[in-house]
MIDOPA-828944 format. One record per residue (C-alpha): residue number from 1; z, x, y. Coordinates in steps of 0.1 Angstrom, whole numbers. Example, Ala and Ser with C-alpha at 12.3 -4.5 7.8 and 13.67 -1.06 7.14 Angstrom:
// MIDOPA-828944
<resi: 1; z: 78; x: 123; y: -45>
<resi: 2; z: 71; x: 137; y: -11>
This chain:
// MIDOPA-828944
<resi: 1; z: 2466; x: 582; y: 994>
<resi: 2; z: 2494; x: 607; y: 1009>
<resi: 3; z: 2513; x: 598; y: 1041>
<resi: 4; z: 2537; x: 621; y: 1062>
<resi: 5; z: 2569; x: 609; y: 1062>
<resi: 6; z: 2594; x: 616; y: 1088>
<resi: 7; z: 2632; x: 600; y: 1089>
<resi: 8; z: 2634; x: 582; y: 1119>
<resi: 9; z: 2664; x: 603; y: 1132>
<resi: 10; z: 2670; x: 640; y: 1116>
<resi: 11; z: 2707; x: 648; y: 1112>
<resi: 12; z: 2699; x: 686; y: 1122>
<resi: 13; z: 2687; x: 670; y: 1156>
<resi: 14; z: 2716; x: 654; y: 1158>
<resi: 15; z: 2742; x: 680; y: 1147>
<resi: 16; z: 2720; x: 707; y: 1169>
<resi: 17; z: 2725; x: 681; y: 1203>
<resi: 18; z: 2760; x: 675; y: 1195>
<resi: 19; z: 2767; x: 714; y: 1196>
<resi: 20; z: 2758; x: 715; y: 1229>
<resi: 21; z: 2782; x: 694; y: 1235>
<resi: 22; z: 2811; x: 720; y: 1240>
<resi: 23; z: 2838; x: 709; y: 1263>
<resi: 24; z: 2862; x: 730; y: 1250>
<resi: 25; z: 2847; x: 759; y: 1256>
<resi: 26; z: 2855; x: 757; y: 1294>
<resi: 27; z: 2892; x: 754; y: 1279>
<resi: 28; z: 2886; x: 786; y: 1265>
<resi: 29; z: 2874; x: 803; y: 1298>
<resi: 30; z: 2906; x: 786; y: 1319>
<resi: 31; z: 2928; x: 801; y: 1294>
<resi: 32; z: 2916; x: 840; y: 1298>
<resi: 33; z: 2913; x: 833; y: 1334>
<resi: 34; z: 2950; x: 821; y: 1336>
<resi: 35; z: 2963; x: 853; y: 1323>
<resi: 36; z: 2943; x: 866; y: 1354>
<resi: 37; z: 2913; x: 882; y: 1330>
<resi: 38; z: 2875; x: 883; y: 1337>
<resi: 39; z: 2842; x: 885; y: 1313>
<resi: 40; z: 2830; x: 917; y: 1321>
<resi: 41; z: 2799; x: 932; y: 1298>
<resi: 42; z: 2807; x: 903; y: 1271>
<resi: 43; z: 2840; x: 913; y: 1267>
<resi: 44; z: 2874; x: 897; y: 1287>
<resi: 45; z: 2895; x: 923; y: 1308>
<resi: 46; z: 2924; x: 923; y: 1335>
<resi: 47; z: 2916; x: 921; y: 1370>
<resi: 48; z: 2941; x: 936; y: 1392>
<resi: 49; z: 2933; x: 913; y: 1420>
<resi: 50; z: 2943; x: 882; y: 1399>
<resi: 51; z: 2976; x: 892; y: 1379>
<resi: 52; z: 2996; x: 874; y: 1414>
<resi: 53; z: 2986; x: 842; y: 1396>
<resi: 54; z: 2987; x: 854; y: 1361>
<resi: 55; z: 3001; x: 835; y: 1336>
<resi: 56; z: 3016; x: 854; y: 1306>
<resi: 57; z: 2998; x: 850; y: 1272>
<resi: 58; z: 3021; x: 822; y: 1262>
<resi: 59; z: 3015; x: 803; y: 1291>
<resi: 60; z: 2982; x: 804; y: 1292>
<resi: 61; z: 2979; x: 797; y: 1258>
<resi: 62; z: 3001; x: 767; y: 1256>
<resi: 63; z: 2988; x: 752; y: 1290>
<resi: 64; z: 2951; x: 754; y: 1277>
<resi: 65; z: 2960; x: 737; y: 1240>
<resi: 66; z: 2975; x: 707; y: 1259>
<resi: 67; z: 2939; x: 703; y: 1275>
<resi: 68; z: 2920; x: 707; y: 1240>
<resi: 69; z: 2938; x: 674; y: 1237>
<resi: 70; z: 2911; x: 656; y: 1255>
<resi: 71; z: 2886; x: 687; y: 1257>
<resi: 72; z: 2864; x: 677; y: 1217>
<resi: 73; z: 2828; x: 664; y: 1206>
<resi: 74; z: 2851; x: 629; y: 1198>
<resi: 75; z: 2864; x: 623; y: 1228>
<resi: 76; z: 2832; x: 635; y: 1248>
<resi: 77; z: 2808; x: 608; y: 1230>
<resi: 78; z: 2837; x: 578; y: 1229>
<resi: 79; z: 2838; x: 553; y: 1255>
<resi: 80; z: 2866; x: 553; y: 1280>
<resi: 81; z: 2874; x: 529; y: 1306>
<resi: 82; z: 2880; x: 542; y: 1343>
<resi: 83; z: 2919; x: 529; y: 1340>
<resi: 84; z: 2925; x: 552; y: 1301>
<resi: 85; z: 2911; x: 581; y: 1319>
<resi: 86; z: 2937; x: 577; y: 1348>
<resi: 87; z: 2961; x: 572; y: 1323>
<resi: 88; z: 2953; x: 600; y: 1302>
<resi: 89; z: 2949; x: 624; y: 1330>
<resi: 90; z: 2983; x: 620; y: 1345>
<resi: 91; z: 2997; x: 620; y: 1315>
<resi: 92; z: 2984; x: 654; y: 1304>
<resi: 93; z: 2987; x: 671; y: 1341>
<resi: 94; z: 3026; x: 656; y: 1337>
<resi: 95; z: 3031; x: 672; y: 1304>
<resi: 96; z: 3019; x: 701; y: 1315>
<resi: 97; z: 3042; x: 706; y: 1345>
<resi: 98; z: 3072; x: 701; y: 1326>
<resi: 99; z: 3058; x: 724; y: 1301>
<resi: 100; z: 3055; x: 749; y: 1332>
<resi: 101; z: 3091; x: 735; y: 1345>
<resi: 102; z: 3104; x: 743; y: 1310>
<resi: 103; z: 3093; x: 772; y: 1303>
<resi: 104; z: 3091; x: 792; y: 1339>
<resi: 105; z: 3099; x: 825; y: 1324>
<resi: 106; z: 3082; x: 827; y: 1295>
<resi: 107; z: 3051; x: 817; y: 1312>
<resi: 108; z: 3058; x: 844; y: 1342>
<resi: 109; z: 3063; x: 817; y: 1365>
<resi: 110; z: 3079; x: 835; y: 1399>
<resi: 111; z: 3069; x: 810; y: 1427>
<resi: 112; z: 3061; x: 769; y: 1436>
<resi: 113; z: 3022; x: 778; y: 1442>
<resi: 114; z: 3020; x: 789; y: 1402>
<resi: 115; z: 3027; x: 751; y: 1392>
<resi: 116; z: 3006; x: 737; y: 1422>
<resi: 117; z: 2980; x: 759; y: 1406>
<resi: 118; z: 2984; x: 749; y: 1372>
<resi: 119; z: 2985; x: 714; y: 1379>
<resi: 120; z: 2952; x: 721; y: 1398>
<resi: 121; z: 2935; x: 731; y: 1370>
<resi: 122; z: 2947; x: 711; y: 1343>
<resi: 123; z: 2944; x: 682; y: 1365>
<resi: 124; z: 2907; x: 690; y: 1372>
<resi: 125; z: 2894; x: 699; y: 1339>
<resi: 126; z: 2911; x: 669; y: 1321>
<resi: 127; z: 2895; x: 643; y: 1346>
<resi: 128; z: 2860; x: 658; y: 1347>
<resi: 129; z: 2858; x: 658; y: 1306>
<resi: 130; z: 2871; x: 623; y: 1302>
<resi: 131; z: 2850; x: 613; y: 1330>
<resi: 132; z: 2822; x: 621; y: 1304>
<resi: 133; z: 2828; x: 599; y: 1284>
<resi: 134; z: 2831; x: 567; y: 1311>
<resi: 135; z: 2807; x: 542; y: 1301>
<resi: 136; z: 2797; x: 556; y: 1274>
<resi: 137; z: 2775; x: 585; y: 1295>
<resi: 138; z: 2772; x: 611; y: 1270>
<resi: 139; z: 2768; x: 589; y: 1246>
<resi: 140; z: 2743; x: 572; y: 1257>
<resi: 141; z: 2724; x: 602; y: 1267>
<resi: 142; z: 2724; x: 617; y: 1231>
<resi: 143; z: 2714; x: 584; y: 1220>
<resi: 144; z: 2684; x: 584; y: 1244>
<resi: 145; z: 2678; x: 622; y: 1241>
<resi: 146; z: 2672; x: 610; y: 1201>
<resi: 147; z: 2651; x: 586; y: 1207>
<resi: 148; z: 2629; x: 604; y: 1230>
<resi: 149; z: 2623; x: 635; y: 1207>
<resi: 150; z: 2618; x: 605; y: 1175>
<resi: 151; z: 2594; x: 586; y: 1199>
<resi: 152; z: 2577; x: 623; y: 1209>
<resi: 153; z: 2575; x: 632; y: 1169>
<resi: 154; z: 2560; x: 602; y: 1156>
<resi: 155; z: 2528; x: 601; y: 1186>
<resi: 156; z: 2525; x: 641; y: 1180>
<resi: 157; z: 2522; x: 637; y: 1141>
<resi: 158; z: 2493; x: 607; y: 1151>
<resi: 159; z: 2519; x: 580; y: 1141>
<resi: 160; z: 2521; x: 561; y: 1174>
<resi: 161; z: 2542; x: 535; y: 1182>
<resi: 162; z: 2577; x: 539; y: 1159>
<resi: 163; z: 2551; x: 555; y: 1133>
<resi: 164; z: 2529; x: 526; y: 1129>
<resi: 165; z: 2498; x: 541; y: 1125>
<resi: 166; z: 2502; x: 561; y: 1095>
<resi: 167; z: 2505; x: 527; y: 1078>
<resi: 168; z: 2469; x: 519; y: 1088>
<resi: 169; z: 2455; x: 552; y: 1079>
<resi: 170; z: 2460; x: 570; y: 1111>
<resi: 171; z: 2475; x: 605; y: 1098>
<resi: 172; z: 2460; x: 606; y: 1062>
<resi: 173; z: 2460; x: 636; y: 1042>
<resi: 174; z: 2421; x: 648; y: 1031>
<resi: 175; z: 2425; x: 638; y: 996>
């Protein structure tokens, strides 16, 4: 007598739904769009219209690493309380502004609305990516997103219930 066996959970399910899970690629887009940059026929390229608000490469660089601080797979799927995200947020958006403060020239910094703007930003994207993982909410929607495809693989292979009936002979092999 010769069963299919399925693991309860595949790791390449796994792995394949955590790689979804890309919060630093918005990080990625902020920092082309800081130096005033647009995608254009899959490729990045200078917009006129946006170099008043362009940051320099440097700038723009260092202002989007402080938010790959926060922006990962790890933090996404950890579980953060409303209070650490506050905490976290300000901190970042305050680190950034003195960065900016710091470093006004070689970011091309000529005028106040720069820093409003890159405190906008950082501000924004920070909050909304540890706000993922408040209560757990990614988390817990891999974890159902799991079991639902385990739960859909074991009825569509004639298992049933948690794969219970290929122990009483209900997907048997013709021997």
């Amino acid at each position: 007598m010769e069963y299919d066996q399925q693991p309860i959970i595949q790791s390449s399910e796994k792995a394949d739904l955590l790689e979804k899970i890309r919060p630093d690629a918005i990080v990625e887009v902020i920092q082309q769009k800081l130096m005033g940059k647009e995608f254009k026929n899959g490729v990045w390229v200078v917009n006129q219209s946006l170099q008043k608000r362009a940051l320099t490469e440097e700038g723009a660089t260092e202002i989007a690493n402080i938010m790959l601080s926060v922006s990962s797979q790890n933090v996404s799927i950890s579980k953060l309380k409303d209070d650490e995200i506050k905490k976290r947020t300000n901190a970042i958006a305050e680190t950034a502004q003195m960065m900016a403060l710091d470093n006004w020239k070689s970011y091309g910094i000529k005028n106040g609305d720069k820093l409003h703007f890159i405190n906008e930003i950082v501000l924004s994207n920070t909050l909304i990516t540890l706000k993922q993982s408040e209560n757990e909410g990614i988390r817990k929607l891999l974890m159902g997103t799991i079991q639902e495809q385990n739960l859909s693989s074991s009825q569509n292979s004639g298992g049933g219930m948690l794969g219970l009936g290929k122990l009483f002979g209900g997907n048997k092999r013709n021997e």
